[in-house]
C-alpha positions as CSV (number, residue, x, y, z in Angstrom):
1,X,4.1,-10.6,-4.2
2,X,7.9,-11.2,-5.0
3,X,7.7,-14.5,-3.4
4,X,5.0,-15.8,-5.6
5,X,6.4,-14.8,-9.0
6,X,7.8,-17.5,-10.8
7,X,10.9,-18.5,-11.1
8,X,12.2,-17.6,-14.7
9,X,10.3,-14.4,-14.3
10,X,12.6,-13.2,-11.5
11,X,15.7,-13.6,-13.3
12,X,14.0,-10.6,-15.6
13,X,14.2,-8.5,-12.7
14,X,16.8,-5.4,-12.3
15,X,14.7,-3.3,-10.0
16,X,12.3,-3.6,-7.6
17,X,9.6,-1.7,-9.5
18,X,10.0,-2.7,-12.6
19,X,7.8,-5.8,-12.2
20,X,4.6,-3.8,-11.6
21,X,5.5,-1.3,-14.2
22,X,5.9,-4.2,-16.7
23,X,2.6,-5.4,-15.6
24,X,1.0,-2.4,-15.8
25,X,2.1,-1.6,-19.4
26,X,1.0,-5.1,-20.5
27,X,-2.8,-4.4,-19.5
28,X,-3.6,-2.0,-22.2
29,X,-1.6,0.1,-24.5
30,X,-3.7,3.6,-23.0
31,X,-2.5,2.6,-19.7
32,X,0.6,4.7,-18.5
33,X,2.0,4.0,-15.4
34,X,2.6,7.3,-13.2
35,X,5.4,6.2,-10.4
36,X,6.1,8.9,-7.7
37,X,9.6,10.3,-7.2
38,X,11.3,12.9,-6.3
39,X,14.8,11.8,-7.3
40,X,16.1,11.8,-10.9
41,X,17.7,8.7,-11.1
42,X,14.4,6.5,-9.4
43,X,12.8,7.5,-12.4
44,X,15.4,6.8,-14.6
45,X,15.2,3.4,-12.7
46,X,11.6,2.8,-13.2
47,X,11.6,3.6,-17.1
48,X,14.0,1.0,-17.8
49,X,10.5,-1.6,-17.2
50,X,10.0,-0.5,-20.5
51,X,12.3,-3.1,-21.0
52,X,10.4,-6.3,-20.0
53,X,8.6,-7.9,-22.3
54,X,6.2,-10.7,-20.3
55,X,4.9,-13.2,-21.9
56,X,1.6,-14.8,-21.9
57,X,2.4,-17.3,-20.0
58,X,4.3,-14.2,-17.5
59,X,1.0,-12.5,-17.4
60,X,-1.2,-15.4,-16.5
61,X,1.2,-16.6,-13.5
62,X,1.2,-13.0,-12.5
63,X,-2.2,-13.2,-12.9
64,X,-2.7,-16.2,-10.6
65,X,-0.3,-15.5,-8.2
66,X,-2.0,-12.5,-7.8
67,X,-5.7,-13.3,-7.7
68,X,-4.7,-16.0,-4.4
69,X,-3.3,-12.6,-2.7
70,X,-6.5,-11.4,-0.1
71,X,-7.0,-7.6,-0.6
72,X,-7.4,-6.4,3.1
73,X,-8.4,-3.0,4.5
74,X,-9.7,0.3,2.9
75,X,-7.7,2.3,0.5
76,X,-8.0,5.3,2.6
77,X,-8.7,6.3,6.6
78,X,-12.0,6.7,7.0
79,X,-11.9,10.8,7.1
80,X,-10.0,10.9,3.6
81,X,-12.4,8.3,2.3
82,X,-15.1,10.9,3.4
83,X,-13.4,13.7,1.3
84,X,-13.3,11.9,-2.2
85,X,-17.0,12.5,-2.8
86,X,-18.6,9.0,-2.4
């Protein structure tokens, strides 16, 4: 989604992650983002998203770049879809 963000929003952007993370805490203030790592300083990394405050406007261009993105595939294989009790 890189591509689509705008262009003053990028220049707010240290780390890869840290744009996800920064949307994620803007949803809701009970949502906590839970990145995997094993590596001390990735996580170090990703808490510094803490740091970027979007604005409105950020959030409703993220919104809309987001919402012309087409969601394809499952989110598991088949077999591990079978074992999450649906």
């Amino acid at each position: 989604m890189f591509p689509r963000l705008p262009l003053h929003f990028k220049s707010k952007i240290e780390i890869p992650s840290h744009p996800a993370l920064a949307w994620l805490l803007a949803q809701k203030p009970w949502i906590v983002p839970i990145p995997g790592t094993t590596k001390l300083h990735r996580l170090e990394e990703n808490i510094g998203a803490v740091n970027i405050q979007l604005t409105p406007d950020d959030l409703r261009e993220i919104n809309t770049a987001a919402s012309k993105i087409t969601v394809q595939g499952a989110r598991y294989p088949e077999k591990l879809e079978q074992m999450t009790g649906r």
